[in-house]
C-alpha positions as CSV (number, residue, x, y, z in Angstrom):
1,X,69.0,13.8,14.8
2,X,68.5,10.4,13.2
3,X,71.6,11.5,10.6
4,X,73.6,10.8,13.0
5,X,72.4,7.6,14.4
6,X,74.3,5.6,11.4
7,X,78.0,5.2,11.2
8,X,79.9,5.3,8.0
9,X,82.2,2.1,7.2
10,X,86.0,2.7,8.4
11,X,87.4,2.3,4.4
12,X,84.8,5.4,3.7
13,X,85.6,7.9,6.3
14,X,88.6,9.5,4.0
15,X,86.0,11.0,1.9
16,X,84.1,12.3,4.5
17,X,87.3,15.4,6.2
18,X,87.0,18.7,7.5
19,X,90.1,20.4,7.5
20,X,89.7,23.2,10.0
21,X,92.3,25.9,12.4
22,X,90.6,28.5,14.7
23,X,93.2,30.9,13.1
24,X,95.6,31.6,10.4
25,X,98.6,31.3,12.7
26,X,97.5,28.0,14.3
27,X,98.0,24.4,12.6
28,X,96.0,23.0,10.3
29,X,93.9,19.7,11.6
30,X,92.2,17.0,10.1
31,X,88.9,15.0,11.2
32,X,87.8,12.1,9.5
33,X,83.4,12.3,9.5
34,X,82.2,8.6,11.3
35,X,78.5,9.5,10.6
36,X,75.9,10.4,8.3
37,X,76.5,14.2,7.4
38,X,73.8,16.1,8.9
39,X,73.0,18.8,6.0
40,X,74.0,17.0,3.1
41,X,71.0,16.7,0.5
42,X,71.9,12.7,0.3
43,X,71.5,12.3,4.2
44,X,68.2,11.6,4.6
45,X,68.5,9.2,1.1
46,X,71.4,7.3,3.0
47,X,69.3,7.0,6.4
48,X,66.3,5.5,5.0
49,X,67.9,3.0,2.5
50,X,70.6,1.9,5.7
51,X,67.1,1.8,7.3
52,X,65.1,-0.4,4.4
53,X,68.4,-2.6,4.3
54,X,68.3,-3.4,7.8
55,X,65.0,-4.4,7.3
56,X,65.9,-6.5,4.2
57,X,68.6,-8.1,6.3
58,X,66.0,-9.2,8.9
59,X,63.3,-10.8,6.7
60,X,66.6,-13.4,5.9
């Protein structure tokens, strides 16, 4: 999946959590998303303007 080819910046990753436990007895734990969300309907938006940046960047 090219998604998750592109890492988010650090100072964004705290809007990017899944809160999850297997069960209801079990603690609750949080992960912190590094990557592109693969599913989100802004995914492939974000991958092909990180990608037309890049290329932006290189022209310089």
């Amino acid at each position: 999946m090219m998604y998750r080819m592109f890492l988010i910046h650090p100072d964004d990753w705290k809007y990017q959590r899944i809160v999850w436990r297997e069960s209801p007895n079990d603690p609750i734990e949080d992960f912190a998303l590094t990557t592109v969300t693969y599913g989100e309907a802004a995914s492939s938006f974000l991958a092909t303007r990180t990608m037309k940046q890049l290329a932006i960047i290189e022209e310089t």
